[in-house]
mmCIF file of the C-alpha atoms, coordinates in Angstrom:
data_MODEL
# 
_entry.id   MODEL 
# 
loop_
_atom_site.group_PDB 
_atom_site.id 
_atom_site.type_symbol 
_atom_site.label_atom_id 
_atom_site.label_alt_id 
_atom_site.label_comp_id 
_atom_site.label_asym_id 
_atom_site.label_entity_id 
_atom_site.label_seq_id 
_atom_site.pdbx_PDB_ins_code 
_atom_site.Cartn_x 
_atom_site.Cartn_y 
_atom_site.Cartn_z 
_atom_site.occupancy 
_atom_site.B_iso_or_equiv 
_atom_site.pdbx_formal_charge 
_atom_site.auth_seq_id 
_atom_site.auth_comp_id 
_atom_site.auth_asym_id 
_atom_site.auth_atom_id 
_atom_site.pdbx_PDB_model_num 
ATOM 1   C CA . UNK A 1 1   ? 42.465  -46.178 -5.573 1.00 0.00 ? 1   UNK A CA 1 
ATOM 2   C CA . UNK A 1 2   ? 41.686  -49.423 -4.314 1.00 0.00 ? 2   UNK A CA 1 
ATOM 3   C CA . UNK A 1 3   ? 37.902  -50.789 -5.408 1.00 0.00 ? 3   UNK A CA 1 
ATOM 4   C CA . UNK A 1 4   ? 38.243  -54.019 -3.921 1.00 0.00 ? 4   UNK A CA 1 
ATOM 5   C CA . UNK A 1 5   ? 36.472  -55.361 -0.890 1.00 0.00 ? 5   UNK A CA 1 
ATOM 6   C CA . UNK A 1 6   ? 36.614  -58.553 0.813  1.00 0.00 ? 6   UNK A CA 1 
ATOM 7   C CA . UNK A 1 7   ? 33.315  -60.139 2.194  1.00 0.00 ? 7   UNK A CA 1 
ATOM 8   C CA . UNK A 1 8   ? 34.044  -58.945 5.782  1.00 0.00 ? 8   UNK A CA 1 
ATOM 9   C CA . UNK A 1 9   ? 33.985  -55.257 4.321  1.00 0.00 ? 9   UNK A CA 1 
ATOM 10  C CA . UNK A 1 10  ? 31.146  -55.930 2.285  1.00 0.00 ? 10  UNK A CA 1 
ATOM 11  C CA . UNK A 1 11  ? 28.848  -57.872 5.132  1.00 0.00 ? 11  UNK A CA 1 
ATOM 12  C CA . UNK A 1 12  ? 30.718  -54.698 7.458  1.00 0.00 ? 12  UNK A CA 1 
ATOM 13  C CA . UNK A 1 13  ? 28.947  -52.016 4.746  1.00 0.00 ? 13  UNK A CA 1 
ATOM 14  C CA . UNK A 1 14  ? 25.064  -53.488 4.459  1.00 0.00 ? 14  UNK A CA 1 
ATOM 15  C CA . UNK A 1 15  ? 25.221  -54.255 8.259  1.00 0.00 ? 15  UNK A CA 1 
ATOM 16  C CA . UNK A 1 16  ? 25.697  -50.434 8.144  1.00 0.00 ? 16  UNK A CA 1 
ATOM 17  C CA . UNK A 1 17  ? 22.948  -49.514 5.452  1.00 0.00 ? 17  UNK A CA 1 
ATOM 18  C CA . UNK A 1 18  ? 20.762  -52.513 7.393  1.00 0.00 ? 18  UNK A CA 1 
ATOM 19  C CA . UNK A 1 19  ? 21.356  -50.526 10.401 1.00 0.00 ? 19  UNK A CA 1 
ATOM 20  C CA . UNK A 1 20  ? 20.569  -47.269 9.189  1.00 0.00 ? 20  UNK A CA 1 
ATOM 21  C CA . UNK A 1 21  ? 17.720  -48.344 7.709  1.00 0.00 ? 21  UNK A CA 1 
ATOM 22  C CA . UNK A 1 22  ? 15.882  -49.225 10.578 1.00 0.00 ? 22  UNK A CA 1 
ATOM 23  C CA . UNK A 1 23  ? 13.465  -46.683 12.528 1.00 0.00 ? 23  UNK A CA 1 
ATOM 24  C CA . UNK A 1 24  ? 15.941  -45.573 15.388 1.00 0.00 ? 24  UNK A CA 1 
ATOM 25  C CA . UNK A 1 25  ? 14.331  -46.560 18.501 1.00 0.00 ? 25  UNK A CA 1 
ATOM 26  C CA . UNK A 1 26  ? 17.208  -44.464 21.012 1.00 0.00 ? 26  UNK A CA 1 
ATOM 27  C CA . UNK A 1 27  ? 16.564  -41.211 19.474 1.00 0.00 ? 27  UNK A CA 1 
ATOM 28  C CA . UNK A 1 28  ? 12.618  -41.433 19.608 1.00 0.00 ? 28  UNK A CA 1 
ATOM 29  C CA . UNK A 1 29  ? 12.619  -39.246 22.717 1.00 0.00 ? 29  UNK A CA 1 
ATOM 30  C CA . UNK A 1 30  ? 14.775  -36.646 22.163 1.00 0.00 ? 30  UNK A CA 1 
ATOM 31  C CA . UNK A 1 31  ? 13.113  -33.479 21.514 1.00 0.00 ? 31  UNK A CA 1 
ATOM 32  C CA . UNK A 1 32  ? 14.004  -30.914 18.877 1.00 0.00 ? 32  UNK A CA 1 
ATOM 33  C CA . UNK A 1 33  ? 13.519  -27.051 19.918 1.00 0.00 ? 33  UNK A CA 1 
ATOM 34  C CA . UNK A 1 34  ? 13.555  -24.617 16.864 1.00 0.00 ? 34  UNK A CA 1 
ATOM 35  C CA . UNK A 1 35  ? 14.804  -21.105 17.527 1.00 0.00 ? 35  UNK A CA 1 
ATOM 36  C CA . UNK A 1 36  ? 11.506  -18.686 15.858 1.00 0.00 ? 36  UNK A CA 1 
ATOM 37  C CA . UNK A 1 37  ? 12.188  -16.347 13.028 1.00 0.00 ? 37  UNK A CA 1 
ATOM 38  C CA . UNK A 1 38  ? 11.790  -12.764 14.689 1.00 0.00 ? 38  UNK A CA 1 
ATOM 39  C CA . UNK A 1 39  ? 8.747   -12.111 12.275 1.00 0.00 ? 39  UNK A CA 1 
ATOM 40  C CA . UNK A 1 40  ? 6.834   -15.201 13.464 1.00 0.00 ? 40  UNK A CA 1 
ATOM 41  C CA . UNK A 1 41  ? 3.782   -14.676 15.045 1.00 0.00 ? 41  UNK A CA 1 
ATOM 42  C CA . UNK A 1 42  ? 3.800   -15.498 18.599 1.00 0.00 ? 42  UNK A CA 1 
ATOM 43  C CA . UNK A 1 43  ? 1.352   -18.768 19.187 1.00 0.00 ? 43  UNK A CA 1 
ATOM 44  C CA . UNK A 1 44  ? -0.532  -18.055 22.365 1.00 0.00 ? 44  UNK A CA 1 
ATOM 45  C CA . UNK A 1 45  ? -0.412  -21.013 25.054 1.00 0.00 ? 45  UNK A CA 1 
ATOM 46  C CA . UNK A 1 46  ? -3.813  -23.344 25.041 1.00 0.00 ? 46  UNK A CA 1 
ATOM 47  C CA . UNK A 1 47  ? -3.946  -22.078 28.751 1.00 0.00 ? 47  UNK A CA 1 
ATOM 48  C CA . UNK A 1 48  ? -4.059  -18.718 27.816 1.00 0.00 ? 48  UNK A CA 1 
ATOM 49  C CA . UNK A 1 49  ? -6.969  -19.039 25.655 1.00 0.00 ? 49  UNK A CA 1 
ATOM 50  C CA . UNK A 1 50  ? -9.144  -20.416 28.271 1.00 0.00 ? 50  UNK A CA 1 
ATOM 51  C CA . UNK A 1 51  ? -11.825 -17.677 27.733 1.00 0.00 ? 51  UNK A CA 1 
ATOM 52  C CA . UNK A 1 52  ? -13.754 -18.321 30.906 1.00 0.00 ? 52  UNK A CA 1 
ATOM 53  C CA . UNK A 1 53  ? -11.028 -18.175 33.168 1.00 0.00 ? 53  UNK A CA 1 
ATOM 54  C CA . UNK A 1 54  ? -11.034 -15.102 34.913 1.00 0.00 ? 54  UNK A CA 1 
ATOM 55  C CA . UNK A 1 55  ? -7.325  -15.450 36.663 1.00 0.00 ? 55  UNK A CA 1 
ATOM 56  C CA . UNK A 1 56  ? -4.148  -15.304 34.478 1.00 0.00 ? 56  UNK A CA 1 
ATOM 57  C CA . UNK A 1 57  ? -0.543  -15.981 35.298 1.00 0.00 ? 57  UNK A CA 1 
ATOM 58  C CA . UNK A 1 58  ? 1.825   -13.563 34.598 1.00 0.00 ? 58  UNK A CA 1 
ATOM 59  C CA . UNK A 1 59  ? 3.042   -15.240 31.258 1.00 0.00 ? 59  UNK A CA 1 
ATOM 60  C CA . UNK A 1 60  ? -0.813  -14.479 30.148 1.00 0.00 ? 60  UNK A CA 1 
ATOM 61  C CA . UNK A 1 61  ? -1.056  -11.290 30.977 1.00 0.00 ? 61  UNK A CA 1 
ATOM 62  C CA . UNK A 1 62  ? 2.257   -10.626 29.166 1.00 0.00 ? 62  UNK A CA 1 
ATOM 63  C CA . UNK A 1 63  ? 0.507   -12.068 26.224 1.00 0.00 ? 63  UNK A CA 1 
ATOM 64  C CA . UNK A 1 64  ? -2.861  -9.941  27.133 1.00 0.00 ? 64  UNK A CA 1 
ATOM 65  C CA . UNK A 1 65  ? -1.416  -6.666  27.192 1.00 0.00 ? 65  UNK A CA 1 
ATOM 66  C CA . UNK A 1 66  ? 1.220   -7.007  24.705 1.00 0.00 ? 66  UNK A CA 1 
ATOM 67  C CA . UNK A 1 67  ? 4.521   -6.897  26.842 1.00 0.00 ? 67  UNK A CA 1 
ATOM 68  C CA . UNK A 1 68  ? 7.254   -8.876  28.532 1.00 0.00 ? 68  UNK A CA 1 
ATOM 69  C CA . UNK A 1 69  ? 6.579   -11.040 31.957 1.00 0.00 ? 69  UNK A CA 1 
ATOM 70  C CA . UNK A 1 70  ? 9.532   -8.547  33.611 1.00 0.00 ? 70  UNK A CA 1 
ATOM 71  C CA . UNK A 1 71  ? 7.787   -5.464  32.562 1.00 0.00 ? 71  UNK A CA 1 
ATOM 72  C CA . UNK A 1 72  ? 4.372   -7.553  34.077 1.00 0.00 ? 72  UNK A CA 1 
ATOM 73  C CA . UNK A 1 73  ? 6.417   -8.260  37.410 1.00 0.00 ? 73  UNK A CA 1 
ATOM 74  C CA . UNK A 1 74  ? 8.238   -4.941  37.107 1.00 0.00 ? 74  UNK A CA 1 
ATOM 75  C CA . UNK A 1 75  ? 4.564   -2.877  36.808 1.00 0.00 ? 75  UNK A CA 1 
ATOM 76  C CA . UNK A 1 76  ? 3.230   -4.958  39.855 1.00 0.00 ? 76  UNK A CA 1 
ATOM 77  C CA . UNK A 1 77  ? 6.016   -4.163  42.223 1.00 0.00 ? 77  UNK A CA 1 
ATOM 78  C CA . UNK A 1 78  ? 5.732   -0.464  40.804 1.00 0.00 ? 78  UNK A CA 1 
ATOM 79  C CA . UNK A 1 79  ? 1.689   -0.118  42.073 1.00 0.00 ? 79  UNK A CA 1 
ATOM 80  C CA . UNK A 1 80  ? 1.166   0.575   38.281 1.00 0.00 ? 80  UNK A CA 1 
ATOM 81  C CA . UNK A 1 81  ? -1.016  -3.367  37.922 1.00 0.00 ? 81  UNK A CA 1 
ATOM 82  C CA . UNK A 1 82  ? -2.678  -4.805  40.714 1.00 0.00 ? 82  UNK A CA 1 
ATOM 83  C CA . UNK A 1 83  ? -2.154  -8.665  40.791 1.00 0.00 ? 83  UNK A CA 1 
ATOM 84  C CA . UNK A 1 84  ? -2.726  -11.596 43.205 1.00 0.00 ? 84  UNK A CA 1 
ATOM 85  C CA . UNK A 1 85  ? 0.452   -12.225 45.328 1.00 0.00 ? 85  UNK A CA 1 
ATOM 86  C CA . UNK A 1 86  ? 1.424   -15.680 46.374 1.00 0.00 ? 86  UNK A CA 1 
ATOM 87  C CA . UNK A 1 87  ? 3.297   -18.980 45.006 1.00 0.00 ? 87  UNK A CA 1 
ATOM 88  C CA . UNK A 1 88  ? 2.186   -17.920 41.652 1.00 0.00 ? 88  UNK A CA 1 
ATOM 89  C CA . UNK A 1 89  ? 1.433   -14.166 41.099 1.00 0.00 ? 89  UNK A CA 1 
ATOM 90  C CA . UNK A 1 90  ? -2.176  -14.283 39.329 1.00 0.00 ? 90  UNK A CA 1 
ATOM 91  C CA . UNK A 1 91  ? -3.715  -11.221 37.612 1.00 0.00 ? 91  UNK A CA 1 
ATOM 92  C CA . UNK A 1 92  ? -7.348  -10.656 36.991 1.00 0.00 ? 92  UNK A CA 1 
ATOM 93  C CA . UNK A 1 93  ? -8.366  -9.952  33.957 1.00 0.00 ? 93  UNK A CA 1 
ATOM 94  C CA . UNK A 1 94  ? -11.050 -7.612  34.959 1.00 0.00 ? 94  UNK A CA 1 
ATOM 95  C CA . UNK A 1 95  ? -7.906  -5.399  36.476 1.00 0.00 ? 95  UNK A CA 1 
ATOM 96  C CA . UNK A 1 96  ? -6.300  -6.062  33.093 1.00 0.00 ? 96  UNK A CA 1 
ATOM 97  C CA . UNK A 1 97  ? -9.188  -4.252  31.460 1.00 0.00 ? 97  UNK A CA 1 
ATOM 98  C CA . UNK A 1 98  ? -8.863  -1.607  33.302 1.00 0.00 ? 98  UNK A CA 1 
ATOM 99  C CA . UNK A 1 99  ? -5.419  -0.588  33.122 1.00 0.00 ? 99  UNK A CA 1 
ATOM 100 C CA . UNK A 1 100 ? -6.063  -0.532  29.204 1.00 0.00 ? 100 UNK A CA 1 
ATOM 101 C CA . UNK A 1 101 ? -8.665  1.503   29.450 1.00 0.00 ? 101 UNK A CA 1 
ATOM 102 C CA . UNK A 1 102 ? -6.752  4.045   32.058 1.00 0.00 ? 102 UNK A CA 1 
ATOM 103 C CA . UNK A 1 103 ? -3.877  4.093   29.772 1.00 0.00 ? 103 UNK A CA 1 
ATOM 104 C CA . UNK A 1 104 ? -5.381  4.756   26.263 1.00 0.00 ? 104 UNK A CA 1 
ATOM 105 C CA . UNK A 1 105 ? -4.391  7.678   24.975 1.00 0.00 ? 105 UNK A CA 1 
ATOM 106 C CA . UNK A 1 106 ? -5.765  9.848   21.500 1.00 0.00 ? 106 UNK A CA 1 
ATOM 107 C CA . UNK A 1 107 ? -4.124  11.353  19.401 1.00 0.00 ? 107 UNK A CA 1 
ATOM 108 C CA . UNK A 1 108 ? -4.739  15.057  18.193 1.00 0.00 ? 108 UNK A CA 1 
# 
């Protein structure tokens, strides 16, 4: 094995350790998106916390009542949730009470 180096290889390797050195600028705005363990807790949204808001979206109500948006959208279409149709289906969260309490159940 070879150990030598000439000056061009040298000047070559601490241009490369000067480089790395540096704070990289072109990667500042990339983002990095970590995949959750399945036994994290889920983090609510900041919008979803809003407690004087009486209107949710559907992603909040998912969170509200402990299921999926799909089964949400699925339970609206079914007449089982009533909800606010338009660009954005809304759900009130007086409505969301109320399906919680109709669907309580006790066990004997």
């Amino acid at each position: 094995m070879n150990t030598e180096f000439s000056i061009d290889s040298t000047k070559l390797i601490s241009n490369v350790f000067a480089f790395h050195a540096q704070p990289q600028t072109r990667q500042a705005n990339l983002s990095v998106q970590t995949i959750p363990d399945d036994n994290a807790p889920v983090q609510p949204k900041d919008s979803c916390t809003d407690a004087a808001a009486r209107l949710m979206s559907t992603s909040c109500a998912a969170r509200y009542l402990g299921k999926s948006v799909w089964t949400i959208r699925r339970m609206f279409f079914a007449g089982e949730l009533r909800g606010i149709p338009g660009k954005h289906l809304k759900f009130d969260k007086r409505d969301l009470d109320l399906w919680i309490e109709a669907n309580k159940e006790q066990f004997k």
